[in-house]
C-alpha positions in Angstrom: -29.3 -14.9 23.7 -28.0 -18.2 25.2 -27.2 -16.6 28.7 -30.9 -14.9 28.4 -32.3 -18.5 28.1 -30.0 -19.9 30.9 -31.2 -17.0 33.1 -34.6 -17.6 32.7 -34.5 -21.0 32.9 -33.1 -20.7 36.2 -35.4 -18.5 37.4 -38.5 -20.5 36.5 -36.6 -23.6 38.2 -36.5 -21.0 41.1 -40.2 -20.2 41.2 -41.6 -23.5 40.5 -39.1 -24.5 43.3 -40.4 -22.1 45.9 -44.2 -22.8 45.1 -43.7 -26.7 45.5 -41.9 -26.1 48.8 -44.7 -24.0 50.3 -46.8 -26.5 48.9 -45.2 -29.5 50.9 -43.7 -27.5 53.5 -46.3 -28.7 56.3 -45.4 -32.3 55.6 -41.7 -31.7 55.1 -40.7 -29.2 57.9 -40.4 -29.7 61.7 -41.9 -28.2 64.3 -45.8 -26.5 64.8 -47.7 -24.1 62.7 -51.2 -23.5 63.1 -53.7 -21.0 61.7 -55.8 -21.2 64.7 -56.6 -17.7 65.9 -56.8 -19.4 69.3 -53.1 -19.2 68.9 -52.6 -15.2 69.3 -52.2 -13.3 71.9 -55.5 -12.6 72.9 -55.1 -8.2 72.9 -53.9 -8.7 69.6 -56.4 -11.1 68.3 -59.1 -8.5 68.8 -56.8 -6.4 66.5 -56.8 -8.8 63.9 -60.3 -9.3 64.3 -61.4 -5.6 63.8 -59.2 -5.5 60.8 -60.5 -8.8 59.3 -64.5 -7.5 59.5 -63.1 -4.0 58.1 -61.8 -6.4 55.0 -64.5 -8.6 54.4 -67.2 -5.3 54.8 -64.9 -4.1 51.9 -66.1 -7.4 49.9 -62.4 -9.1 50.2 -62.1 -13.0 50.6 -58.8 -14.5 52.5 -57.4 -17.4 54.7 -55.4 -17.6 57.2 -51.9 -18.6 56.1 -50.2 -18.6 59.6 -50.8 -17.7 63.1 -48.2 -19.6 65.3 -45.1 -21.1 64.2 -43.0 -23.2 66.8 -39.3 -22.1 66.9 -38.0 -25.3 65.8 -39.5 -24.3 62.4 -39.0 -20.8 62.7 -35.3 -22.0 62.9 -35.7 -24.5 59.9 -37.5 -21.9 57.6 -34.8 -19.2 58.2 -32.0 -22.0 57.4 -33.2 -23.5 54.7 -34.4 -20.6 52.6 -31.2 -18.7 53.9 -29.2 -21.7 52.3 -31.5 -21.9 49.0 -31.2 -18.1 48.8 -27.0 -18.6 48.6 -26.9 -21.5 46.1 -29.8 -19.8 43.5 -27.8 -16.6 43.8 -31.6 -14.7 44.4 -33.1 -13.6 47.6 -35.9 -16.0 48.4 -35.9 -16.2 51.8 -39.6 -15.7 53.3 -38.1 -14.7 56.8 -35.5 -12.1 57.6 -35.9 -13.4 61.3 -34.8 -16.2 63.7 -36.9 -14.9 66.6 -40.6 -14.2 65.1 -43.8 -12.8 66.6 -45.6 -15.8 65.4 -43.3 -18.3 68.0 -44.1 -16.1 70.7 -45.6 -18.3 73.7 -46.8 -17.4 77.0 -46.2 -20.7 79.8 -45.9 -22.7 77.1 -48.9 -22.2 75.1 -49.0 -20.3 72.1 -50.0 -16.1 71.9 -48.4 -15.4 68.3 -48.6 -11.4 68.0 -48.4 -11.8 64.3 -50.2 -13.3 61.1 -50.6 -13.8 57.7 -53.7 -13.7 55.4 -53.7 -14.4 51.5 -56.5 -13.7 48.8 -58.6 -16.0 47.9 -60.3 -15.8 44.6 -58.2 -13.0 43.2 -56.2 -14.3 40.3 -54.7 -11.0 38.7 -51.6 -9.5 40.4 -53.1 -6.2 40.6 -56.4 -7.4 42.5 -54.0 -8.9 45.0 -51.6 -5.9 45.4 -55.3 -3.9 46.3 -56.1 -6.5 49.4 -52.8 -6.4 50.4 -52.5 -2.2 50.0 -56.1 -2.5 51.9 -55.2 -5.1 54.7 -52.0 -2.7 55.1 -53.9 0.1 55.8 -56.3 -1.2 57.9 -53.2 -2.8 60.2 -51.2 0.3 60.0 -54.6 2.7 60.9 -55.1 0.7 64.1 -51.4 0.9 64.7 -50.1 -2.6 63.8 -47.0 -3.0 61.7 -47.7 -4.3 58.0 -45.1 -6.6 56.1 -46.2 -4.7 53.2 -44.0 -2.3 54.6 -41.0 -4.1 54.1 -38.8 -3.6 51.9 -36.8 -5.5 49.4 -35.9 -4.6 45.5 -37.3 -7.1 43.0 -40.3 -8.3 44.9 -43.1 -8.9 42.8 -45.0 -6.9 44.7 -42.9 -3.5 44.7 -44.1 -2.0 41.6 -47.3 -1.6 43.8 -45.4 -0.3 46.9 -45.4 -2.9 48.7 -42.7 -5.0 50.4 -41.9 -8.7 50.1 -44.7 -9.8 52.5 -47.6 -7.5 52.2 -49.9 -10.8 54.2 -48.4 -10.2 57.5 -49.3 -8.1 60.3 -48.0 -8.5 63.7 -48.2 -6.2 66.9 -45.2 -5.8 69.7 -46.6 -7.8 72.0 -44.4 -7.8 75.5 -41.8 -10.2 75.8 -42.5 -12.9 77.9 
């Protein structure tokens, strides 16, 4: 029973950890984030667009978590929930990637072919698995890829089919 405790402890230490980070993390972490859509692409903001009217015609409230993301802090938020990931002995991280549609820049300026919206007003964990199972759809009918289609084991999130970050949508975007 003690080790049940111990383990539980743990992982509320864990959760209350990641929430305060992503809390602070805009006065704490380097670089440039924005949630700007002046920062996509512009191809793929008409994307985003056409899905965001197809969600709020559906009666859906969100915000724009993230648009563009400057390396620097694509590189710190890779390392530092990499790290945390290792020393908590759960998978945490928020980013499988060092090289991110959301840093992509064209002559210097931001053109992020990815972004990520969040409920608002939806407290129940069901309600928000049903925006993120819509917003998937939506992407993934227009032909954009949903993080709702990644997978990991243990999200909270999976017992609805979804993966660990059913808020982002991005688009392959060339390369420049």
């Amino acid at each position: 029973m003690k080790i049940l405790k111990v383990g539980f402890l743990l992982s509320s230490f864990s959760v209350l950890l990641i929430v305060f980070l992503l809390l602070v993390k805009d006065t704490i972490t380097p670089g440039y984030a924005s949630n700007s859509l002046e920062d996509l692409d512009p191809n793929f903001r008409i994307k985003v667009e056409l899905v965001t009217e197809r969600l709020e015609a559906q009666g859906y409230n969100f915000r724009i978590s993230e648009t563009f993301r400057s390396q620097e802090r694509q590189d710190f938020i890779y390392d530092f929930y990499e790290r945390l990931s290792k020393k908590i002995g759960l998978n945490v991280r928020v980013t499988s990637a060092r090289v991110s549609r959301h840093s992509r820049t064209i002559n210097g300026k931001p053109a992020a072919c990815a972004i990520d919206l969040r409920p608002v007003g939806l407290y129940s964990i069901k309600k928000r698995a049903d925006f993120y199972i819509a917003l998937r759809d939506e992407s993934v009918a227009i032909g954009l890829r949903s993080g709702a289609n990644f997978k990991r084991k243990g999200y909270v999130y999976g017992r609805f089919g979804l993966g660990y970050d059913p808020g982002h949508i991005s688009d392959s975007c060339s390369r420049i």
